[in-house]
C-alpha positions as CSV (number, residue, x, y, z in Angstrom):
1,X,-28.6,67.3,14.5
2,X,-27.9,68.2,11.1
3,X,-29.2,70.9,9.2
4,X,-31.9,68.6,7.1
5,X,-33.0,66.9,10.6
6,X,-33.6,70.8,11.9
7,X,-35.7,71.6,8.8
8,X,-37.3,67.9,9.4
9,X,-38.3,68.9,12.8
10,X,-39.4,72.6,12.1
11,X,-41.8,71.7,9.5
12,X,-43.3,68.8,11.3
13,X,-44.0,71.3,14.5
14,X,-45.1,73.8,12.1
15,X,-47.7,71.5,10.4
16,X,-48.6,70.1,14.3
17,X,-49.2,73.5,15.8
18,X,-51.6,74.4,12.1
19,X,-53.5,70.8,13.2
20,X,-54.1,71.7,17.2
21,X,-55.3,75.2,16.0
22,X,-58.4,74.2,14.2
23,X,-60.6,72.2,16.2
24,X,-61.0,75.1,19.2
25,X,-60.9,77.8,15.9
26,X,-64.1,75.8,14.5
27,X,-65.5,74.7,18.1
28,X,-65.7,78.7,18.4
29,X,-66.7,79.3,15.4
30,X,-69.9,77.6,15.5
31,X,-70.7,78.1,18.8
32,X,-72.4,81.4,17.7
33,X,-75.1,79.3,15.1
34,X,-76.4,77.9,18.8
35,X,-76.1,74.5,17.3
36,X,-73.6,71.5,18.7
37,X,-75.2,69.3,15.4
38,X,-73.6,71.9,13.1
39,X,-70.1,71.5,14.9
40,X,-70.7,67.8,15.2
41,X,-71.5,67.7,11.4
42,X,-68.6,70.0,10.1
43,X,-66.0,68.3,12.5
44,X,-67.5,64.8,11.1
45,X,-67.2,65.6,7.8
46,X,-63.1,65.7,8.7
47,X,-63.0,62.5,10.3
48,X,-64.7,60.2,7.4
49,X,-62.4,61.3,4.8
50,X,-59.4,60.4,6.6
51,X,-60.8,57.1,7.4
52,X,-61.7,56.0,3.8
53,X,-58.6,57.6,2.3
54,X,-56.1,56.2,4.7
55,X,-55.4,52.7,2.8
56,X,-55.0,54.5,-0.7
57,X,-52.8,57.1,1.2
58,X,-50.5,54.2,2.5
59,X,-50.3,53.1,-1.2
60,X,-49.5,56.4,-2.4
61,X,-46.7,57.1,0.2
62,X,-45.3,54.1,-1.1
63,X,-45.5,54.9,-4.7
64,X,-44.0,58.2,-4.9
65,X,-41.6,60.4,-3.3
66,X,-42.5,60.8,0.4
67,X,-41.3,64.6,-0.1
68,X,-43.7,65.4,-2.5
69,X,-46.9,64.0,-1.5
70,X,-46.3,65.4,2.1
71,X,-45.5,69.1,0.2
72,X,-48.9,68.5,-1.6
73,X,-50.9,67.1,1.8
74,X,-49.8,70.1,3.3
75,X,-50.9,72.7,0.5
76,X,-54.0,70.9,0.3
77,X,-54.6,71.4,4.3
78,X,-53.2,75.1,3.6
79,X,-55.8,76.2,0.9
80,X,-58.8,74.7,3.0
81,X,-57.8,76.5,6.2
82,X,-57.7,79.6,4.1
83,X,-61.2,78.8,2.4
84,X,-62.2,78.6,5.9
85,X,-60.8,81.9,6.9
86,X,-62.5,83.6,3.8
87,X,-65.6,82.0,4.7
88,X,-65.9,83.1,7.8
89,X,-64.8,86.5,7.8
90,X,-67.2,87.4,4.6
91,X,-70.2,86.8,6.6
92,X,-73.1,84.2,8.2
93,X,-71.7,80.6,8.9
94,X,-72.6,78.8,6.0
95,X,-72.5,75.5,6.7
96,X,-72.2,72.8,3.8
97,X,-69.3,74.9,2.4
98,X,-67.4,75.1,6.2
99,X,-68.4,71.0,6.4
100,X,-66.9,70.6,2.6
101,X,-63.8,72.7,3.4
102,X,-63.2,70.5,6.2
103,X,-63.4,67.3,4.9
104,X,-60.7,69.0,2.4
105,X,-58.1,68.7,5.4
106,X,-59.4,65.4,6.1
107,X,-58.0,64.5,2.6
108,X,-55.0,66.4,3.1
109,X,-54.1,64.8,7.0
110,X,-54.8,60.9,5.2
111,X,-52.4,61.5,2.3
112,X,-50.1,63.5,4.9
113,X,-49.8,60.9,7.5
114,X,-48.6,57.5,6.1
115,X,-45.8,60.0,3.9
116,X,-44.4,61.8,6.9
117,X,-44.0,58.2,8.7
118,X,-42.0,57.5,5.1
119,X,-40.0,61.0,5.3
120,X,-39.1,60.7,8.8
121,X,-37.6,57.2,8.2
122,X,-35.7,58.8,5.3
123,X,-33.9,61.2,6.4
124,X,-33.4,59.9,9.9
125,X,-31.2,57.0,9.5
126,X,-29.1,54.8,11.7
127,X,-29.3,55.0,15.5
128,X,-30.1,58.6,15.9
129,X,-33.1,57.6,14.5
130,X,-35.0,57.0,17.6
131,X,-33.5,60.4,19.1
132,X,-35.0,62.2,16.5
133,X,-38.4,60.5,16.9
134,X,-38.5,61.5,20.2
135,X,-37.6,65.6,19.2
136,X,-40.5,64.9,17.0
137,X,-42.7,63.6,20.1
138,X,-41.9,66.4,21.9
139,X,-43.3,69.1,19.4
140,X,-46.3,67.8,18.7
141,X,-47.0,67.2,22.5
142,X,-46.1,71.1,22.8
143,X,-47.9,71.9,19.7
144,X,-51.0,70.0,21.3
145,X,-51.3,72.1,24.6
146,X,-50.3,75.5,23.0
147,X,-52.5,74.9,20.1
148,X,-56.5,75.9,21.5
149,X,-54.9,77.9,24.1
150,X,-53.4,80.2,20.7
151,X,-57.0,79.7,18.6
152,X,-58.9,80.3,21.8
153,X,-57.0,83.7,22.3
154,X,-57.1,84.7,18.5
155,X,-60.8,83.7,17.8
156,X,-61.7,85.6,20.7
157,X,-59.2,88.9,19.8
158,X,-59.3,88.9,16.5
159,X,-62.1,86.6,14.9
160,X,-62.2,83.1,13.9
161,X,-61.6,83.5,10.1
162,X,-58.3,85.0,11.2
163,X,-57.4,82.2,13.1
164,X,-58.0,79.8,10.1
165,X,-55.7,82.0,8.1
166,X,-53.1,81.7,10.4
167,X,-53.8,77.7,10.3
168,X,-53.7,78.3,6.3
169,X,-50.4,80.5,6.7
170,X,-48.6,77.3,9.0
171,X,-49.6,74.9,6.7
172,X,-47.7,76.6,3.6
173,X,-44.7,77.5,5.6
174,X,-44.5,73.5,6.8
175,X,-45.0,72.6,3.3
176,X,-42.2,74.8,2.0
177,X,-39.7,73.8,5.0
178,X,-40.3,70.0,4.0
179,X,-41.0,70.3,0.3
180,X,-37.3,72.0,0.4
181,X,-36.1,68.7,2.3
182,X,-33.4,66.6,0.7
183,X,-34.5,63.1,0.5
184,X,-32.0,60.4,-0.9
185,X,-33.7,58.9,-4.3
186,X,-35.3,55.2,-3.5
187,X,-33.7,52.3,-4.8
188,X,-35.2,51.5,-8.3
189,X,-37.0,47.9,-7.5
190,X,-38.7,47.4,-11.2
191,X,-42.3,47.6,-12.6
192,X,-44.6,48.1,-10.4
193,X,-48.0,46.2,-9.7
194,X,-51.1,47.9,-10.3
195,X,-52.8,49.9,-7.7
196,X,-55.3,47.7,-6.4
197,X,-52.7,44.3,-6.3
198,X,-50.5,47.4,-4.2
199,X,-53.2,48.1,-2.2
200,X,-54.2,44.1,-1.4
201,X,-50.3,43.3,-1.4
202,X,-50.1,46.0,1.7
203,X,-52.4,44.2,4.2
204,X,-50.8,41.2,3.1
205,X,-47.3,43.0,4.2
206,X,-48.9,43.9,7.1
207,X,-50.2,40.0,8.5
208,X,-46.5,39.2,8.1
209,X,-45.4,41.2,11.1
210,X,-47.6,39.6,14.2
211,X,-45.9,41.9,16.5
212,X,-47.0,44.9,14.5
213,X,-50.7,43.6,14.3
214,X,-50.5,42.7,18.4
215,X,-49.5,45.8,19.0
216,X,-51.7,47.8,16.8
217,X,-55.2,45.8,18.5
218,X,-53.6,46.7,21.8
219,X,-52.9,50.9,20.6
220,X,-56.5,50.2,19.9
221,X,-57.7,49.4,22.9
222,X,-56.1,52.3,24.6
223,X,-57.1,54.8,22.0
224,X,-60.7,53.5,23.1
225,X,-60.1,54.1,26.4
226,X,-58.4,57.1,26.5
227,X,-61.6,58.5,24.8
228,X,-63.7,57.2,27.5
229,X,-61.4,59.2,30.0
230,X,-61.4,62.7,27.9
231,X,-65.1,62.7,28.3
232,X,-65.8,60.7,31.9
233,X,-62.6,62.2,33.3
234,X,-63.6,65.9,33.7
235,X,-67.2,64.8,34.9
236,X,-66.1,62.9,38.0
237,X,-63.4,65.3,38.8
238,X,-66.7,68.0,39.1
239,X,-68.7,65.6,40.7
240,X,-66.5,63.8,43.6
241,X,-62.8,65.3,43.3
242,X,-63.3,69.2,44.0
243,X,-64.2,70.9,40.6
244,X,-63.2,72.0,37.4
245,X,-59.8,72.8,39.0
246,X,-59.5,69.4,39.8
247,X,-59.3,68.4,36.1
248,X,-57.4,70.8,34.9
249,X,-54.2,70.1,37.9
250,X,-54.9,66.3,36.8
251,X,-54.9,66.9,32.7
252,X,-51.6,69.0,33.0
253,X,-49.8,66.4,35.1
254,X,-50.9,63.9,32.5
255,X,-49.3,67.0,29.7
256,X,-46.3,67.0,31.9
257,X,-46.1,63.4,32.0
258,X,-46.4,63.0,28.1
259,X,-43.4,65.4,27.2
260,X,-41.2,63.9,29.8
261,X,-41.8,60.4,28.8
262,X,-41.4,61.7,25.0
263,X,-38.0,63.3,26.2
264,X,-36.7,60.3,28.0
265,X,-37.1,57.9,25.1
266,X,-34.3,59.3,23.1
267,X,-32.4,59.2,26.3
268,X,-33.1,55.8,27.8
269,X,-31.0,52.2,27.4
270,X,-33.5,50.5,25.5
271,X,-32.4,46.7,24.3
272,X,-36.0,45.5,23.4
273,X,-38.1,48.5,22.3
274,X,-41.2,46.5,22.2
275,X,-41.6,45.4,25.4
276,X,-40.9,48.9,26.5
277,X,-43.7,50.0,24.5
278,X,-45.7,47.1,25.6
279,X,-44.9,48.1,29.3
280,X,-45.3,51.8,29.0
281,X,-48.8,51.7,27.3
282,X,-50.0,49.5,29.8
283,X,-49.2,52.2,32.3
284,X,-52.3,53.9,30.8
285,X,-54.3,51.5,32.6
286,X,-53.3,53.7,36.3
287,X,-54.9,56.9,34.8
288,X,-58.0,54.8,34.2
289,X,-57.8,53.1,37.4
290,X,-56.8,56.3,39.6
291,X,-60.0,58.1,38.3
292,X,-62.6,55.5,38.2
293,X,-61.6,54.7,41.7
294,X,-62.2,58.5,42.6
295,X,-58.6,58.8,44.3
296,X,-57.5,62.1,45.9
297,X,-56.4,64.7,43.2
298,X,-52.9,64.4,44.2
299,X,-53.0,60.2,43.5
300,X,-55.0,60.9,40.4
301,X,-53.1,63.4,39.0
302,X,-49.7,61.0,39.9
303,X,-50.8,58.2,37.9
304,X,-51.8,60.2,35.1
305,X,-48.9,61.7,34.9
306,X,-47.6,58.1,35.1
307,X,-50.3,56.9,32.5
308,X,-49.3,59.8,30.0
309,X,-45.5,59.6,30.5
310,X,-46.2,55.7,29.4
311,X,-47.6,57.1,26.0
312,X,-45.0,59.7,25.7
313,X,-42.3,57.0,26.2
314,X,-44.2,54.5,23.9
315,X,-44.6,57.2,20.8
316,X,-41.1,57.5,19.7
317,X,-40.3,53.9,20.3
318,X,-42.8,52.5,18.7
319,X,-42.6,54.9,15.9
320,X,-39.2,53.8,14.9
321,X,-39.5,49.7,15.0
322,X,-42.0,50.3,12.8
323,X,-39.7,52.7,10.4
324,X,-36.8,49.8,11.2
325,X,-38.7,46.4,11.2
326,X,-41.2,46.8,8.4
327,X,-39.5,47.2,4.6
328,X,-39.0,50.9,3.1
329,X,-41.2,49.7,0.1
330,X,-44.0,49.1,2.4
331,X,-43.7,51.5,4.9
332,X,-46.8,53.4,3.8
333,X,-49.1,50.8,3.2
334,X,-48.2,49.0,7.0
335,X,-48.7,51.9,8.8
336,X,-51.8,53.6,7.3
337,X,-53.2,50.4,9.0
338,X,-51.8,51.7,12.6
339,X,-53.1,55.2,11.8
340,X,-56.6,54.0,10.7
341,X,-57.1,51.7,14.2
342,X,-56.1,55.0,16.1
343,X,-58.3,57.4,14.2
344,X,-61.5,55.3,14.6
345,X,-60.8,54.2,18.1
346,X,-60.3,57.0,20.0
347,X,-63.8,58.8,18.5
348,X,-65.4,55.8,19.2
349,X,-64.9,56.1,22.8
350,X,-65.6,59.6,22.8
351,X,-69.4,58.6,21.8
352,X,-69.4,55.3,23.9
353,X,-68.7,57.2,26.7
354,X,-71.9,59.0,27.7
355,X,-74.3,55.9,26.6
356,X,-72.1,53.8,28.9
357,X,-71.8,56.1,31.9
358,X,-76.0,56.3,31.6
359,X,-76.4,52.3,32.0
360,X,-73.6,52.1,34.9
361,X,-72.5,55.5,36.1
362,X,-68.9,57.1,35.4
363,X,-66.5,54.2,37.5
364,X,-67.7,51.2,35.6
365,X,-66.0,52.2,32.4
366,X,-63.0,53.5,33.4
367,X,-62.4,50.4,35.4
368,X,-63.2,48.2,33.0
369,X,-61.0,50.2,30.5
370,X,-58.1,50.1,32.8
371,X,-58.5,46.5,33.0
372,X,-58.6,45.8,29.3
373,X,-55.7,48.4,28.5
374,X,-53.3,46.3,30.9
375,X,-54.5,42.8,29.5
376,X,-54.4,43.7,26.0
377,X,-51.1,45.7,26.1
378,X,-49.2,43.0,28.2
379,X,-50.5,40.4,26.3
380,X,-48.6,41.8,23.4
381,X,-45.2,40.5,25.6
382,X,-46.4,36.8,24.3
383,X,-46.0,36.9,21.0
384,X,-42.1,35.9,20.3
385,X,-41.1,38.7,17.7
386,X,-42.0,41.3,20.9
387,X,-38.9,39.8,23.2
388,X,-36.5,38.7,20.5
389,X,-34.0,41.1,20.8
390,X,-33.3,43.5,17.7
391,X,-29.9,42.1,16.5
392,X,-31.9,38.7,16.5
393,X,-35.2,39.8,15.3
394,X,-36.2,37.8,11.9
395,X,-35.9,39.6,8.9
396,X,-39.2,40.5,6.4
397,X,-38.5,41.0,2.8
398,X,-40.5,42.7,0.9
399,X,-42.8,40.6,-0.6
C-alpha cells in the first residue's frame, strides 16, 4: 500500500480502538452509582443523536471535503471523551453532564460515519479498492475485541476518567493522521441546491439503486437478529450448554470467524460481489440456528464461526459496491441511510430480546430469527441488479 493508504488505515484503527474503549470505560464507570437506569440513560443519550443527525450527516459529507469533516467528527469525539475524563476524575458521577458529554460523541460518530465511507472511496481507487476495505475490516474487528478487554484493565488499574482520556488522546491522534490525508480535490459540478432539496434529493438517490435498498432491509434484519443473539446467546449457553465458559469458547469462534472472513475478502475471486454478500450474510442464519437448537458447544461454536466469518466476508464487499455503484456526489447521503437501518436495528433487538424470550422462552426467537435472516438475505438474489455482473451492471448518474 502506499504511504496515504497506511495513514488511511492507521487513523481509521486509531479512531476504532477510541470507539470500542468507551462503552466498558462508562459501563464501569457507573456501575459504582448502583444504578443500570443511569448507564441506560447516559448510553441512550449517545444513541439518539446519531440517529437524528445521520441524514444531515450524509448531506454534509457530501457537501464538503470528506477530510475535513472527518478531522472535525473526530475532535468533536476527542474533546467529549476528555470532558468525560475530567468529569470523572474531579469527583461524584454527575449525571446530566456525563449523559450531555455523551450524546457529544453521538454527534461526533453521525457526522464521522457517512464522511469516512466518502474518504475511504477517495483515496482508495481502482481495484485495490476492495483489498483495502478489507485491511480496514480487519482493524476494526481487532479494535472491537481488544477494546473492553484495554478499558476493563485501565478502569480497573488506573480509574475510569483515565480511560476516557486515553479515548480523548486516540481520537485526536486519528484526527491528525486523517486530517493530514491527501485527498484529490472533487470535480467542480456547479451551484448547489439548497440543504433541504440535498437532503430530499438524497433518498431520492437512494430509491434509484433497488439492490442497495434490498440489501439494506436485509442488513436490517440481521442487525435485529444479531441483537437478539448478544443477549439470548450467553443465557442458553449458562442454562443448557455448560456455563459461562461455554459462551465465551462460542463468542471467540464467532471473533475468529469475523477476522478470517474480513481477511479472505480482499483475497477471494469474486465476479458478483452482491451475491456474495447476499450468501455470506445469510450464513448468519447457522449461528441463530446452532444456538436456538441448543447444539453441543463444539457445533455451536462451528457455525458461529461460520455465521461471523459470513459477516466478515460480507463487510468489505459490500462496503465497496456501495463506494463503486452509487455516484461520488451522493455517496454520503446513500449510505447514512445503510448506517441509520444498522444503528436502530441492532438496539432494537437488544431490548426485544428479554420481552420475547418471557412470552416463548430463549429457542423461539433465535429460530425464528435464523429463519427470517436466510429468507430476507437470499431473497436479495432476486432482484436483477444483485446478479448482473459488474462490467454489465446499469449505470446511475447523479441525479
Amino acid at each position: 500500500m502506499t504511504p496515504t493508504l497506511w495513514r488511511l488505515l492507521a487513523g481509521r484503527t486509531f479512531a476504532a480502538f477510541a470507539t470500542a474503549l468507551i462503552p466498558t470505560t462508562l459501563t464501569l464507570a457507573l456501575l459504582r452509582t448502583g444504578s443500570a437506569g443511569d448507564l441506560g440513560l447516559v448510553l441512550a443519550a449517545e444513541m439518539v443523536p446519531m440517529l437524528l443527525l445521520l441524514p444531515v450527516a450524509g448531506v454534509v459529507a457530501d457537501r464538503f471535503p470528506a477530510r475535513r469533516v472527518v478531522l472535525a467528527a473526530d475532535l468533536v469525539r476527542a474533546a467529549a471523551q476528555l470532558g468525560t475524563g475530567a468529569l470523572l476524575l474531579s469527583g461524584p458521577v454527575r449525571i446530566p453532564e456525563l449523559a450531555a458529554l455523551s450524546a457529544l460523541t453521538g454527534a461526533g460518530v453521525a457526522f464521522g460515519t457517512p464522511s469516512a465511507r466518502t474518504l475511504v472511496a477517495a483515496v482508495a481507487t481502482g481495484p485495490g479498492r476492495l483489498r483495502v476495505n478489507s485491511r480496514l475490516m480487519v482493524a476494526q474487528g481487532l479494535a472491537t475485541v481488544a477494546g473492553p478487554a484495554a478499558a476493563g484493565a485501565l478502569a480497573l488499574s488506573v480509574g475510569a476518567g483515565w480511560a476516557s482520556l486515553l479515548t480523548g488522546a486516540l481520537f485526536a491522534v486519528s484526527a491528525l493522521t486523517l486530517g493530514g490525508l491527501r485527498v484529490p480535490a472533487p470535480r467542480a459540478t456547479g451551484p448547489r441546491p439548497g440543504f433541504g432539496a440535498e437532503l430530499r434529493g438524497g433518498w431520492a438517490q437512494t430509491r434509484r439503486h433497488p439492490w442497495f435498498l434490498a440489501n439494506v432491509m436485509a442488513h436490517g434484519v440481521w442487525h435485529l437478529a444479531a441483537g437478539l443473539l448478544l443477549t439470548l446467546g450467553p443465557v442458553i449457553a449458562v442454562e443448557s450448554l455448560g456455563g459461562e465458559g461455554a459462551w465465551v469458547v462460542v463468542a471467540q469462534a464467532g471473533t475468529a470467524g469475523l477476522l478470517v472472513g474480513a481477511w479472505a475478502a480482499g483475497r477471494l475471486p469474486v465476479r458478483r460481489p452482491l451475491v456474495w454478500v447476499a450468501v455470506a450474510s445469510a450464513a448468519f442464519a447457522l449461528s441463530l440456528a446452532a444456538l436456538g437448537l441448543r447444539l453441543p458447544v463444539p457445533v455451536s461454536a462451528a457455525a458461529y464461526f461460520l455465521g461471523m466469518g459470513g459477516v466478515g466476508l460480507m463487510s468489505p464487499l459490500w462496503e465497496t459496491e456501495i463506494q463503486r455503484r452509487v455516484p461520488a456526489g451522493a455517496l454520503g447521503r446513500v449510505g447514512s441511510f445503510d448506517t441509520l437501518i444498522s444503528f436502530a436495528a441492532r438496539p432494537l433487538g437488544l431490548v426485544a430480546a428479554a420481552p420475547l424470550a418471557a412470552l416463548t422462552g430463549t429457542a423461539v426467537p433465535l429460530l425464528a430469527a435464523a429463519v427470517l435472516v436466510a429468507v430476507a438475505n437470499l431473497a436479495v438474489l432476486l432482484v436483477a441488479d444483485v446478479r448482473a455482473h459488474p462490467e454489465r451492471e446499469p449505470s446511475y448518474a447523479l441525479r
